[in-house]
N, C-alpha and C positions, 0 to 999 in steps of 0.2 A: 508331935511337932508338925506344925504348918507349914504348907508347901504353897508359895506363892508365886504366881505368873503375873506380870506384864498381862497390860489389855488395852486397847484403843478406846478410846475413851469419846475422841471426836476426831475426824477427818472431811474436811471439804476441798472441793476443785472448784476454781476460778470464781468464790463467793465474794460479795462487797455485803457492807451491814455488824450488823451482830450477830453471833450464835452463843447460845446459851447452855451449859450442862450443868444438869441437878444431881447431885449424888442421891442416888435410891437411899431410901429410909432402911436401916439395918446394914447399911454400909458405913466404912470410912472412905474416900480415896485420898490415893497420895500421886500430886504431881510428880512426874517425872519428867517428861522430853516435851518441847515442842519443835517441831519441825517445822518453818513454813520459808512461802516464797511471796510476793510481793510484782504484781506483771509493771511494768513501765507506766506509768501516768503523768500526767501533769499534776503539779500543785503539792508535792511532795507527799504522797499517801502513806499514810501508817497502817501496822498490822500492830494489834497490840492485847497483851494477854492480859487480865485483871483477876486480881483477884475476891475472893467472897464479900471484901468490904468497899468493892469498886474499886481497890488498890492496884496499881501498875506495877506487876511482875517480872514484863518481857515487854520493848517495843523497840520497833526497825522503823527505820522513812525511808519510804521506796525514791525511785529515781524516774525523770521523765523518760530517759535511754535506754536505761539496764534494768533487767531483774537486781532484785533484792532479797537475799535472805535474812530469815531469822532463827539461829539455832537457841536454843535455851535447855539451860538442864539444870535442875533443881528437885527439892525434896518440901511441896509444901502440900500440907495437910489440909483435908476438908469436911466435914462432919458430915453427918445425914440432914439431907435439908440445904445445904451450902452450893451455893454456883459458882463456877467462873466462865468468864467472857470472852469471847474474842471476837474483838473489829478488827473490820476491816475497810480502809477510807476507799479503798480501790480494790480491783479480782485482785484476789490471793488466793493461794493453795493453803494446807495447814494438815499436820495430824496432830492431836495432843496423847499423848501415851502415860501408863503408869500402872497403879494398884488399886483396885476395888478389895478393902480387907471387912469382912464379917464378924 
């Protein structure tokens, strides 16, 4: 029987842009959590999580005033070889969390 943990997968503090994660070759991952925040901007900023086929998962629109969160929790699967994405139109924080399975 297999014993499986939780692992972080990606975490950033106050990033704008993309970041990208690859599931290692000999892996599956499974999404589980994302956690993020979204700092006040102009122009209504998104943080938005995509999935392996540029599919949209998860996405928040920040405020000029106020933080913004985005909780998300889900169960989706990615192969070896498979990415997902996460922008950000403005600084955001983020972790993505879940299972690396072999």
């Amino acid at each position: 029987m297999a014993t499986i943990y939780s692992t972080q997968l990606l975490a950033r503090h106050a990033v704008s842009g993309a970041v990208v994660y690859l599931v290692p070759d000999g892996y599956t991952a499974i999404l589980r959590d994302l956690d993020g925040w979204i700092y006040p901007a102009a122009g209504g900023p998104l943080l938005t999580l995509l999935g392996p086929l540029g599919n949209v998962l998860a996405q928040a629109e920040g405020s000029a005033i106020t933080g913004t969160p985005l909780v998300w929790r889900g169960r989706q699967v990615l192969n070896p070889g498979d990415t997902f994405t996460i922008t950000a139109d403005a600084a955001s924080d983020f972790q993505v969390s879940g299972y690396l399975l072999s």
